[in-house]
LOKEMI-53692 format. One record per residue (C-alpha): residue in one letter; x, y, z. Coordinates in steps of 0.001 Angstrom, whole numbers, padded with zeros to 6 digits, always signed. Each point is the difference from the previous one (the first is absolute). Layout:
! LOKEMI-53692
AXYZ ...
END
This chain:
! LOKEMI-53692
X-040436+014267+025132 X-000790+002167-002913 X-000112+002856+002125 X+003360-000829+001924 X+001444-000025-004190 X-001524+003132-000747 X+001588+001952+002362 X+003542-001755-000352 X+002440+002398-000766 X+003488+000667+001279 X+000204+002912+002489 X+001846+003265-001244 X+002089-000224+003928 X+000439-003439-000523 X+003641-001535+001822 X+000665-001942-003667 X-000779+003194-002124 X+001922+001878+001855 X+003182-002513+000128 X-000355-000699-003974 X+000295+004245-000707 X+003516-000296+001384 X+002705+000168-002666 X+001203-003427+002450 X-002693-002168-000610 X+001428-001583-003343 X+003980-000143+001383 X-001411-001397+003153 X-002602-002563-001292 X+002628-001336-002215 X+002444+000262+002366 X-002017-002572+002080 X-000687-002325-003050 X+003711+000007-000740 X+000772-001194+003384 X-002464-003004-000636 X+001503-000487-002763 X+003147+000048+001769 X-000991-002819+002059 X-001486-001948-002698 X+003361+000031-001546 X+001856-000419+002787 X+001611-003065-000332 X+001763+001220-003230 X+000399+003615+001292 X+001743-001065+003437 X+001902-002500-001274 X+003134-000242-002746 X-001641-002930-002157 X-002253+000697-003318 X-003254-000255-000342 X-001066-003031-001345 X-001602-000344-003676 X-000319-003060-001983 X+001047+002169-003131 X+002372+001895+001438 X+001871-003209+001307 X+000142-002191-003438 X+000904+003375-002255 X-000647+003415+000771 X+003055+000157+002567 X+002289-001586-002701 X-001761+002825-002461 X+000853+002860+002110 X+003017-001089+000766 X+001203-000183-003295 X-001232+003814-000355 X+001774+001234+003024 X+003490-002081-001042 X-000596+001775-003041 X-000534+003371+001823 X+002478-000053+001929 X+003191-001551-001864 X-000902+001736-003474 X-002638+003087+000584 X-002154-001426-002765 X-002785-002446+000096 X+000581-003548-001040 X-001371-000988-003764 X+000428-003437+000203 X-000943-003086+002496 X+002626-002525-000745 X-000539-002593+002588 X-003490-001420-000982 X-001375-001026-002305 X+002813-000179-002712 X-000280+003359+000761 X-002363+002652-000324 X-000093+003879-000522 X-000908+002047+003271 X-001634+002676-000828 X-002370-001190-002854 X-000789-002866+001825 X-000958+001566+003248 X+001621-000572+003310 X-001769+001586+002329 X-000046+003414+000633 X+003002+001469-002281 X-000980+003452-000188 X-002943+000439+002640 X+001479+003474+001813 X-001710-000789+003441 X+001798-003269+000762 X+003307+001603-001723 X+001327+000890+003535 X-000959-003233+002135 X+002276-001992-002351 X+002548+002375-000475 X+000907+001444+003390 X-001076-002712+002447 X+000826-004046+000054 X-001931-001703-002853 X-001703-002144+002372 X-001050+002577+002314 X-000902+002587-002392 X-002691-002462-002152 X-001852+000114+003117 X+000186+003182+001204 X-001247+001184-003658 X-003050-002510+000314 X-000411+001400+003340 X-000063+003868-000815 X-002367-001083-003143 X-002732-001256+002265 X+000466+003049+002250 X-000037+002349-003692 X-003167-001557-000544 X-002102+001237+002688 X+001459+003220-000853 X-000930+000630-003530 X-003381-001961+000906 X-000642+002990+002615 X+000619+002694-002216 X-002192-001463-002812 X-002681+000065+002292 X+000971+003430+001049 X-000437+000636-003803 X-003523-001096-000069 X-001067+002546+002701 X+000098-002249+003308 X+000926+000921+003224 X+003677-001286+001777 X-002239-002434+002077 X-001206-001663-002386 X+002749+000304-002854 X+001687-001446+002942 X-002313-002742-000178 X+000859-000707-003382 X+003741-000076+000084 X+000131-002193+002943 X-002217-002902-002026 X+002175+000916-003084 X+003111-000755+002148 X-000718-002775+002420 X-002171-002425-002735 X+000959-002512-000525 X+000424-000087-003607 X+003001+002216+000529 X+001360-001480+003042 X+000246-003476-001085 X+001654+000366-002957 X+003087+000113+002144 X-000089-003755+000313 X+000519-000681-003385 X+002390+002913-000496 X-002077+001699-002687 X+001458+003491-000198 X-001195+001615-002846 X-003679-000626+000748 X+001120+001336+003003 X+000866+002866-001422 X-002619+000346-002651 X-002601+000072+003051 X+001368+002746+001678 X+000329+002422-002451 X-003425-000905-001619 X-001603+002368+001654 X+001661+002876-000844 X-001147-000762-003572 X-003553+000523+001189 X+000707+003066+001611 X+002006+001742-002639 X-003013-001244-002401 X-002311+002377+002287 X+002069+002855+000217 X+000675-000179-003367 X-003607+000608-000637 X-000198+002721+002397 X+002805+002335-000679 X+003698+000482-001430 X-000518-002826-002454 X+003477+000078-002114 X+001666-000297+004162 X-002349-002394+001192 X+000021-002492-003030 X+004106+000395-000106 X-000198-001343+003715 X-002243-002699-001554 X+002507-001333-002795 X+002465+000230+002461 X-001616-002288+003203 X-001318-002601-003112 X+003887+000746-001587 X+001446-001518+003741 X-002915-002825+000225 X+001323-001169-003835 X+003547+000473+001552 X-001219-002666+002832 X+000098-001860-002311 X-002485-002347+000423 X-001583+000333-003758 X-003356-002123+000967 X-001073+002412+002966 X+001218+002689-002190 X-002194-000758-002685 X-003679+000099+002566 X+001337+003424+001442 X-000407+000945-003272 X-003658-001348-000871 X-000654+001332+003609 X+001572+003759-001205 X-002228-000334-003083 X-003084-001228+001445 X-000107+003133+002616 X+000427+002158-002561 X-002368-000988-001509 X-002264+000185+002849 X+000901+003452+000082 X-000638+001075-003593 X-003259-001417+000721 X-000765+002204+002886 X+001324+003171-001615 X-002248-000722-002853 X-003027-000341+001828 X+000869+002669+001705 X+000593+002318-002541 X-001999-001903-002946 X+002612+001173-002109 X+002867-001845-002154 X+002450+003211+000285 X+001325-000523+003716 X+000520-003212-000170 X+003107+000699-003038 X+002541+001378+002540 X-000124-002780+002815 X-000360-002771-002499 X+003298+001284-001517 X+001950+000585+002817 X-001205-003209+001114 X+001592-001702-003213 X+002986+002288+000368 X+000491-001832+003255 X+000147-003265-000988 X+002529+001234-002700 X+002099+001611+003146 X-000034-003150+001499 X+001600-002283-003199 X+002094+002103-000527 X+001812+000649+003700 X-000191-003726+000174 X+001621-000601-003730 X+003517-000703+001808 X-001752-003350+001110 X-003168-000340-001697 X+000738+000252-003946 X+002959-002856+000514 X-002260-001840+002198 X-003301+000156-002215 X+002088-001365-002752 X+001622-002841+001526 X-003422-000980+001282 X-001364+000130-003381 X+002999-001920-002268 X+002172-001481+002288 X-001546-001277+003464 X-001861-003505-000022 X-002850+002396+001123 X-000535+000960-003491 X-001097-003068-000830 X-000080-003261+002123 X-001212+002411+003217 X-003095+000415-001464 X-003313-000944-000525 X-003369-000793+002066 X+001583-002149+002427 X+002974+002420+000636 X-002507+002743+000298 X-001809-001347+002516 X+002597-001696+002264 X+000671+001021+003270 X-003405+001600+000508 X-002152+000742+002823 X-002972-003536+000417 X-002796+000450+002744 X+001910-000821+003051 X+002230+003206-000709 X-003021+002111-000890 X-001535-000954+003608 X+003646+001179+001599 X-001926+003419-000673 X-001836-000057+003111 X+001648-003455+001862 X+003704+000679-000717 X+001237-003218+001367 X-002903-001969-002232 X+001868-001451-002535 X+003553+000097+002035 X+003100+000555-001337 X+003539-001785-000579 X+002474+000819+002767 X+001549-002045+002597 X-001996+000994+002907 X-002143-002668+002177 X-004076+000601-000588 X-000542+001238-003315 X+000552-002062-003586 X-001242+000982-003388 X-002444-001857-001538 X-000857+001932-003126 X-000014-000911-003279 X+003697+001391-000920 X+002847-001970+000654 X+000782+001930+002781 X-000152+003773+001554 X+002341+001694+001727 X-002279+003678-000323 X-002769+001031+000872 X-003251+001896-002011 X-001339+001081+002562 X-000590+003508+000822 X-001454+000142+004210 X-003101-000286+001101 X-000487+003578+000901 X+001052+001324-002997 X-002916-002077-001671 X-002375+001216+003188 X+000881+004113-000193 X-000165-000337-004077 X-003402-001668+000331 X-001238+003415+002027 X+002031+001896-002482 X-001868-001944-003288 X-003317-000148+001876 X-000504+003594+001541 X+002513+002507-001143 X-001136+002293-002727 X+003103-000071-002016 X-000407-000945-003752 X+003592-001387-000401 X-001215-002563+002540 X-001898-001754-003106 X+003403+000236-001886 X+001942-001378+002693 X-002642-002931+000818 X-000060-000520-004118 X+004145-000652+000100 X-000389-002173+003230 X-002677-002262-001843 X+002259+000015-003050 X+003229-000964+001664 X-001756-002585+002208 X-001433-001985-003068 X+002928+000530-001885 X+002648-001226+002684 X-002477-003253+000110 X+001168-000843-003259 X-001627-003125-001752 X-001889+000209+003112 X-002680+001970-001523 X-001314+000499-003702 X+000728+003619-000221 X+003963-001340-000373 X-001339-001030-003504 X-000785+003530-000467 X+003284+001358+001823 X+002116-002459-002284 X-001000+002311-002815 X+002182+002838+001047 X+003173+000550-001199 X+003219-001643+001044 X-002055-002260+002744 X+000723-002873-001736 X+003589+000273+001464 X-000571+001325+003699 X-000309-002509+002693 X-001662-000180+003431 X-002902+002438-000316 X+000190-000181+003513 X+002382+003283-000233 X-002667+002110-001002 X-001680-000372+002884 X+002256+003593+001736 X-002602+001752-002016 X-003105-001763+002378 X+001487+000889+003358 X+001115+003731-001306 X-003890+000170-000460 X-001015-001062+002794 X+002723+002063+002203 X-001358+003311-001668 X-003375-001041+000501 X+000949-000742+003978 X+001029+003911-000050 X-003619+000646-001491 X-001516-002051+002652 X+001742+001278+002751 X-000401+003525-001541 X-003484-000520+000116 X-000180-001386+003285 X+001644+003260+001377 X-002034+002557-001914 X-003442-001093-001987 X-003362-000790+001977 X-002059-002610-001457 X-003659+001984-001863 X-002685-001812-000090 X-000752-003648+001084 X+001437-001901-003274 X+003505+001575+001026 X-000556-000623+003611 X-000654-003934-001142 X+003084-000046-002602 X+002594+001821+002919 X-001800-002823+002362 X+001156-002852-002320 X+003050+001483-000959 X+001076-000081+003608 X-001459-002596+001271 X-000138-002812-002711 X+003418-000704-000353 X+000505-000872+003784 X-003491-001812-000470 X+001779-002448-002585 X+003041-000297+001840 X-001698-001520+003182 X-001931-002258-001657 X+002957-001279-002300 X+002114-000062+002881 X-002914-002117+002083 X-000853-002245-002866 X+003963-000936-000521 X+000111-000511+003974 X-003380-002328-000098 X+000761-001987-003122 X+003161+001037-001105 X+001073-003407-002142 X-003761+000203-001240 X+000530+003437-001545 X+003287-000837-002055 X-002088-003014-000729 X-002762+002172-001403 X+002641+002472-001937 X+001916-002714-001171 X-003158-001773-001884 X-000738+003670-001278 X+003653+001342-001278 X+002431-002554+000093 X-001817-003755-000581 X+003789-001400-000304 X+001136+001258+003426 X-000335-003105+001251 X+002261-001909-002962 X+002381+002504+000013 X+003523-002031+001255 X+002266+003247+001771 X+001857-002662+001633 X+000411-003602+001006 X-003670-001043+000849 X-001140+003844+000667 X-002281+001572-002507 X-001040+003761-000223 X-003106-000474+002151 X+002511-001766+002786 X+001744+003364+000074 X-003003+002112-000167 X-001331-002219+002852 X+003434+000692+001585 X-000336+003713-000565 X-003720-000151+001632 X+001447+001871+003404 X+001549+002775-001918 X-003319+000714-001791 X-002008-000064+003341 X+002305+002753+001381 X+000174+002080-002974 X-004098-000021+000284 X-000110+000952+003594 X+002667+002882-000682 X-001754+001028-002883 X-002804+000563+002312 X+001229+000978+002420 X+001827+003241-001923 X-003131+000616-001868 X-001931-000244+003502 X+002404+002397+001225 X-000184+002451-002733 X-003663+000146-000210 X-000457+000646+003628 X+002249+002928-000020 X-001425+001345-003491 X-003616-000440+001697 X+001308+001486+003586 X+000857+003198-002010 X-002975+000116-002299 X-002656-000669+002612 X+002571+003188+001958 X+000938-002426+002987 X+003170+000795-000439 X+002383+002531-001346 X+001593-000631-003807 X+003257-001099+002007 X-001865-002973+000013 X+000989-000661-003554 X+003442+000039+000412 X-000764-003644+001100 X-001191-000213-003329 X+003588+001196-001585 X+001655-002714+002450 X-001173-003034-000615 X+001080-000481-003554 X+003103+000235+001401 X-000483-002574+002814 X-001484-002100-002773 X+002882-000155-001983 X+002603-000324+002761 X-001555-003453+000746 X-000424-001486-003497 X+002749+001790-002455 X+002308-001816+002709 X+000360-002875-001648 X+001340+001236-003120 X+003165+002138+002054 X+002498-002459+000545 X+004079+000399-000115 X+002815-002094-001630 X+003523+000347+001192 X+001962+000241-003636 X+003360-000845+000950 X-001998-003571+000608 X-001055+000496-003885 X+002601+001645-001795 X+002388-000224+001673 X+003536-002092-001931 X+000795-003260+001291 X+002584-002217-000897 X-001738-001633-002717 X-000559+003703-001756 X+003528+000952+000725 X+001087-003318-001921 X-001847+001193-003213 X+000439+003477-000367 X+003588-001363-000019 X+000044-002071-003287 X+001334+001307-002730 X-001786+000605-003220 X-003430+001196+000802 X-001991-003565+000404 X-003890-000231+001015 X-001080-001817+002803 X-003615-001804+000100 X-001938-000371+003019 X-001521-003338+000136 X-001925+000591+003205 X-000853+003779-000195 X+000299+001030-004515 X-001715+002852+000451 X+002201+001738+002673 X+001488+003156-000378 X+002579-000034+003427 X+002581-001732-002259 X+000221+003043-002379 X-000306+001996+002870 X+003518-001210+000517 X+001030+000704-003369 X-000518-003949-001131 X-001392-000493-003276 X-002571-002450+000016 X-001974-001549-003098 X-003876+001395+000796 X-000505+002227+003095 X-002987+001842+000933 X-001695+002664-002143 X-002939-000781-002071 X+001474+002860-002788 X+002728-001960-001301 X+000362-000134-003690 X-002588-001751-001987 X+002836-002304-002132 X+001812-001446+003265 X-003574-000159+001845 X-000889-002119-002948 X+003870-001826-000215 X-000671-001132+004073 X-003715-000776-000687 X-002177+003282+001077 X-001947+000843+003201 X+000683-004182+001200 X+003577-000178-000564 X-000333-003603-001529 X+003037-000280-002090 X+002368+001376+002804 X+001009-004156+000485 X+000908-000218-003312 X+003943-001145-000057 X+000503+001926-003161 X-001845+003020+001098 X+001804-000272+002934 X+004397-000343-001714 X-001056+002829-002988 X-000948+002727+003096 X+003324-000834+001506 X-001330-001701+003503 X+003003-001366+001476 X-001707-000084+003554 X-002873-002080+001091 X-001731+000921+003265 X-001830-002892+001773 X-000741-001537+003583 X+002594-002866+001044 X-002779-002712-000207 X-000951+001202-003884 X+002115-002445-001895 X+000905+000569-003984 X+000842-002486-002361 X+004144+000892-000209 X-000286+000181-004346 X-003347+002327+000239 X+001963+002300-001987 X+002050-001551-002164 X+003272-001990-000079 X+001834+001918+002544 X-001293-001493+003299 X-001812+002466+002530 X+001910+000231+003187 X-000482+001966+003407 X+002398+003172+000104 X-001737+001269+003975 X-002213-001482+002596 X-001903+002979+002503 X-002497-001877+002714 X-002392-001987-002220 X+001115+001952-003444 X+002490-001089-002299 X+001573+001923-003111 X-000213-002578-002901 X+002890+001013-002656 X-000996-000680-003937 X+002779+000090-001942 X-001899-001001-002912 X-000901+004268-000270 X+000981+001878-002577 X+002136+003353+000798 X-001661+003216-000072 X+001784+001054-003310 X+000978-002675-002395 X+001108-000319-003930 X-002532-001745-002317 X+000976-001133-004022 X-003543-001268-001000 X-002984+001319-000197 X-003968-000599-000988 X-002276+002579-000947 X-003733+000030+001082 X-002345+002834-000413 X-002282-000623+002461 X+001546-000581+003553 X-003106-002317+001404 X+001191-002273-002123 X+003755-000076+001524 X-000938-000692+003409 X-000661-003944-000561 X+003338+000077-001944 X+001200+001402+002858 X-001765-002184+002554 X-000004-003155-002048 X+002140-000609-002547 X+003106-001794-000118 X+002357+002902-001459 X+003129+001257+001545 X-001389+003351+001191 X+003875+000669+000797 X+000547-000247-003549 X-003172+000576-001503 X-001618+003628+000734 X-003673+000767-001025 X-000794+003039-001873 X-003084+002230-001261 X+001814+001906-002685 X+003251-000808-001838 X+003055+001491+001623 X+001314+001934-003172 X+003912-001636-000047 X+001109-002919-000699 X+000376-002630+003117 X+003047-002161-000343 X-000152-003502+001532 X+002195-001402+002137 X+003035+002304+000980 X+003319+000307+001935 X+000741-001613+003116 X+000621+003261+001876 X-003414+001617-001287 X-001780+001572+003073 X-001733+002192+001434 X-000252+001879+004163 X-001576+002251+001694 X+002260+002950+000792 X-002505+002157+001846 X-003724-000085+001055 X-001833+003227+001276 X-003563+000372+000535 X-000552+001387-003207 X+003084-001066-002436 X+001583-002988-000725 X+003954-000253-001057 X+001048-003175-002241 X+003282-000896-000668 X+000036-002240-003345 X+003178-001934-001953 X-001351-001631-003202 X+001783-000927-003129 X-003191-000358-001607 X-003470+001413-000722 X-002266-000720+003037 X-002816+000406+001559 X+000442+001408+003979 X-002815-001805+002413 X-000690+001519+003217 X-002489-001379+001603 X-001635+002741+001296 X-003676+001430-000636 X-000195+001782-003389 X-001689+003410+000228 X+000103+003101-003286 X+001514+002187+002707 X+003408-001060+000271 X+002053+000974-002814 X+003143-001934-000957 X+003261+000870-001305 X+003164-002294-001525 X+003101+001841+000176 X-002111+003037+000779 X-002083-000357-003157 X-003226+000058+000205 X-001484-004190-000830 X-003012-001672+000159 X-001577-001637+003064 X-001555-002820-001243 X-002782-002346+002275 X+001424-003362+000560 X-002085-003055+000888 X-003171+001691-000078 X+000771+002933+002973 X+003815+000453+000199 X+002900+001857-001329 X+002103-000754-002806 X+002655+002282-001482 X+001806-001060-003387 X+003432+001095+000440 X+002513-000336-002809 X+003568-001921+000199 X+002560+001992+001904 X-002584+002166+002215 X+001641+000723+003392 X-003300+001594+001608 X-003916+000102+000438 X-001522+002228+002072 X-003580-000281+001081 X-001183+003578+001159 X-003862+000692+001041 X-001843+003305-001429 X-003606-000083-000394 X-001317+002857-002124 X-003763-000344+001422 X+001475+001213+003137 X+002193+002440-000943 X-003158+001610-001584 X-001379-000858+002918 X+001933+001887+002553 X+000641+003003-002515 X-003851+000488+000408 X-000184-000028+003450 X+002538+002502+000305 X-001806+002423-002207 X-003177-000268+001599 X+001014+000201+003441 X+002019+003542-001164 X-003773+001060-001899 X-001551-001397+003697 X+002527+002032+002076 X-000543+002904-001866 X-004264+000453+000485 X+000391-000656+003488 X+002919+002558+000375 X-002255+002115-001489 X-002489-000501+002277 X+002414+000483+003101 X+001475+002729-000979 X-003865+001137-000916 X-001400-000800+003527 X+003230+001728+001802 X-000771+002896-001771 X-003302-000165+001041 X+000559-000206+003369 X+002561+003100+000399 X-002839+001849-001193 
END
């Protein structure tokens, strides 16, 4: 056998070398990947419905759309979400992917619901690109950058976080690698291009804008710098070389704040003063929610282990979390080619790359492990959520170690008998572990989730998911799933090693490892399935005659949803409702409606001061007729099963006010505003004193209406004979700027989180009108750096056409 190793080595006539030193290898071997891909998709691609994402269905359809209205009808971009939420501002706030240029044209030039999906599509596709020219950057050949890219784009990391509709890790993943391999060339040569190109693919991941995976690109960009410092210094044992890189590597970062300003200086600061996440959302608990436990960790090599949350017979998820419509895992030959490429390939970056891997595993198992206590430490974790997302960073490892494998598969011979040992392991030990897991789950399968459950998860078995089903009933339940994914698992492995060994042992030709290239493929085509499913949304968004009914009253009046309150297809349909769906909203009215749980949203005088004239609730839900005060509740449309309850206890939008109370400190308005007895009609609640003098009572024909109501401005006609104070009932934000009679007047913040305007007797108008500074700054330094960016690599063009007339 040693012998047979020895002498391994790929023939110079060989059919594969010969195929991979045509210029059509690459088009054609993504050409065929594409095609799978194709038919992976296919039921979204050959069909006119969207792709279905849990996200994507309760808000980010009803975010985009606002952008493209916005688009379209004005040529600007909205500033302003008015419909949840007492409202909220757009940009600072984040909705989704405002300014991310590679999903610009899917929303703007095809249907919103097809072109979500066909920018999540193309993403997954991008991915295996970039992946294959990273490896390309680290000196491997097509076949096995091939390799690479094809576990980068078919894991199922990436895949499944269609299901839930997460886009912007979606996006984050795919460009990752290019941050690697702009990092390398950096190093190599034409450092001021190659770090511009650097702050400019981490400039479009901030633009994602998904802050959180944002933030571990970063550490991931520092770290392998770093690891190249390191190198260069032990390679040169001197401090001098290492001054250039290092500052073109900090230049980059610098690039990349600043061509993301337009979204990321407004965003940063909401985040830190005026989201709930800069306080409540914090914390050790936060921190560690939504991370990876044991069952997901073993998804590494048994995908279908811990199961996952979708409504398909066979398979239920019995992990720890409340539920999981993703998956962690990253294919089980991924994990078998990056064992040959960590065991046997004589790279040094492998040790990085396995180092990063090891980090992002313990790290996405949050309170898992001890080390979190360690990760806690680091800055701004306190406030990130589901470590779990971190975990892009293990299967990018792994996928450029499966290139090193492979690489060394096609072109090293194994010296000496420790290396002929490690490549026999390496090959063989993964399908060794695979046959007996998948024989010991076949023999004693309940015995074995017995066995885990006693070592991992002790409450499985007390853990209620359902009416007399616990956690271990659906793990029990999920037992078939598990067998198969063992006997695939082997199976591939089997499959892989055989060829790898054919070719090594010179059986066969290297065309044998093209086998090797396919079956990642063929294992992600059965399992990333699942998480591909499509939602006709004229059944979702669609108006009916209960939507038609209220975007017809008059006035502006919220709705609540009794049955679904955190739904977004209501705004979708330009209905204002009282909460919504966002998790960004503005720390006072998160606080007013009682934070993350929403518990004060039944409160009757919560409920008149927002102005909710319309109840939503199921025919058999029954409310006491005086819930809200003296006026009796009646029902104003019936739909199926749902009824529209009218409360015309609520106040108007805009209303006139002669009293007031002031208190500093708004936490300590909210029970006033919950509890007290006080005519909140009458009686408004401020922090600071308004500055004129409030007159009580007042003429019989004092009022006030709502003339006009953009996106971003707000017209109010007023008639007062006295000094008042102007209520509306809207979400108070230091971005909108007010005016009485086109003078410029204070916006006070009423009730602890909404507007109040003093307006003195005889004022005709008040116009609300939104301009927010931080983004103006924002977008000003965008602009400038993309005109510095456009310049270098004009520069460079113009430098490398000259170059070539030469």
């Amino acid at each position: 056998m040693a012998k047979t190793h020895k002498s391994s080595k790929p023939r110079s006539g060989d059919a594969l070398t010969r195929i991979e030193s045509s210029r059509w290898f690459t088009p054609i071997g993504f050409l065929i990947v594409f095609l799978a891909l194709v038919v992976m998709f296919g039921s979204f691609i050959f069909s006119d419905m969207m792709l279905h994402g849990s996200d994507t269905l309760s808000a980010g359809f009803f975010f985009r759309s606002l952008w493209v209205d916005s688009i379209t009808h004005t040529g600007g971009l909205p500033q302003w979400n008015p419909y949840i939420f007492g409202g909220m501002p757009y940009i600072e706030a984040f909705h989704g992917d405002i300014f991310y240029p590679l999903s610009y044209l899917f929303k703007r030039f095809m249907p919103l619901a097809r072109g979500l999906g066909w920018s999540l599509f193309w993403h997954i596709f991008l991915a295996g690109i970039c992946m294959y020219f990273t490896a390309r950057q680290f000196k491997l050949g097509k076949t096995a950058s091939l390799m690479s890219g094809i576990c980068y784009m078919f894991a199922p990391y990436l895949v499944s976080l269609v299901a839930p509709g997460h886009d912007g890790k979606i996006f984050v993943t795919s460009l990752f690698p290019l941050v690697i391999l702009f990092i390398e060339r950096g190093f190599e040569q034409r450092p001021l291009l190659n770090f511009s190109l650097l702050g400019l693919v981490l400039g479009a991941i901030i633009l994602s804008p998904h802050a959180q995976m944002s933030y571990f690109t970063l550490w991931a960009a520092g770290l392998y710098t770093l690891f190249k410092l390191i190198m260069l210094y032990m390679d040169t044992r001197k401090v001098t070389p290492l001054i250039k890189p290092a500052s073109f590597a900090g230049y980059a970062v610098v690039i990349a704040l600043l061509i993301s300003a337009i979204q990321f200086y407004p965003g940063y600061y909401y985040t830190s003063h005026f989201s709930p996440r800069a306080d409540v959302k914090r914390g050790w608990d936060w921190a560690t929610s939504w991370s990876m436990h044991a069952e997901e960790a073993a998804n590494l090599v048994i995908p279908e282990f811990s199961g996952v949350s979708a409504n398909r017979p066979g398979t239920a998820y019995w992990g720890k979390n409340a539920f999981k419509d993703n998956s962690e895992a990253v294919g089980i030959m991924t994990i078998f080619a990056g064992l040959i490429g960590l065991l046997c390939a004589k790279r040094r970056e492998k040790w990085f790359f396995f180092g990063l891997s090891l980090f992002a595993l313990t790290y996405g198992l949050g309170a898992s492990t001890p080390l979190f206590q360690l990760y806690y430490l680091i800055p701004q974790v306190a406030s990130l959520r589901a470590p779990s997302m971190i975990m892009v960073r293990f299967y990018f490892s792994f996928a450029l170690l499966a290139g090193f494998g492979l690489q060394h598969v096609l072109a090293g011979k194994e010296e000496g008998q420790n290396q002929v040992k490690r490549f026999t392991w390496a090959v063989w030990g993964l399908p060794g572990l695979m046959l007996l897991l998948a024989l010991l789950f076949t023999a004693a399968g309940r015995g074995m989730l017995d066995t885990w459950c006693s070592i991992f998860y002790s409450d499985a078995a007390r853990t209620m998911i359902g009416q007399n089903v616990t956690k271990l009933d659906a793990a029990y339940y999920n037992l078939p799933g598990i067998r198969t994914g063992a006997w695939i698992g082997f199976l591939l492995t089997a499959v892989a090693a055989g060829s790898i060994w054919l070719y090594r042992s010179r059986s066969m030709a290297a065309g044998i490892l093209l086998v090797v290239l396919a079956l990642p493929v063929i294992d992600s085509m059965r399992f990333n399935g699942r998480f591909i499913d499509v939602v006709d949304p004229n059944e979702v968004f669609a108006s009916n005659p209960l939507t038609d009914y209220l975007r017809a009253q008059p006035g502006h009046p919220r709705t609540l949803n009794l049955s679904q309150p955190k739904d977004d297809q209501l705004p979708y349909q330009h209905i204002d409702v009282m909460v919504g769906y966002h998790g960004n909203q503005l720390r006072w009215f998160d606080d007013l409606i009682g934070s993350i749980d929403l518990k004060n949203i039944g409160n009757p005088r919560l409920i008149n001061l927002l102005g909710v004239k319309y109840l939503i609730n199921e025919t058999d839900g029954e409310l006491p007729p005086d819930a809200f005060g003296d006026k009796p509740l009646s029902v104003a449309y019936t739909l199926g099963k749902t009824r529209l309850i009218q409360n015309d206890n609520a106040f108007p939008r805009v209303y006139l006010a002669g009293t007031f109370q002031v208190e500093p400190d708004r936490q300590k308005i909210y029970p006033q505003v919950l509890n007290s007895r006080e005519n909140l009609r009458a009686l408004v609640y401020l922090e600071e004193d308004p500055g004129l003098a409030i007159a009580e009572g007042g003429a019989a024909d004092d009022s006030c209406w709502i003339v006009s109501r953009e996106t971003d401005a707000v017209t109010v006609n007023v008639r007062t004979a006295s000094n008042k104070l102007l209520v509306m009932t809207d979400t108070w934000f230091d971005a909108w700027q007010v005016t009485v009679d086109g003078q410029p007047a204070r916006l006070l913040r009423a009730y602890g989180a909404l507007r109040a305007v003093p307006v003195p007797a005889g004022t005709k108008e008040v116009r609300f009108e939104y301009y927010s500074q931080r983004y103006a700054t924002g977008k000003l330094t965008t602009g400038l750096t993309s005109v510095f960016l456009l310049g270098i690599f004009g520069f460079y063009l113009v430098d490398h056409l000259r170059k070539r007339k030469r």
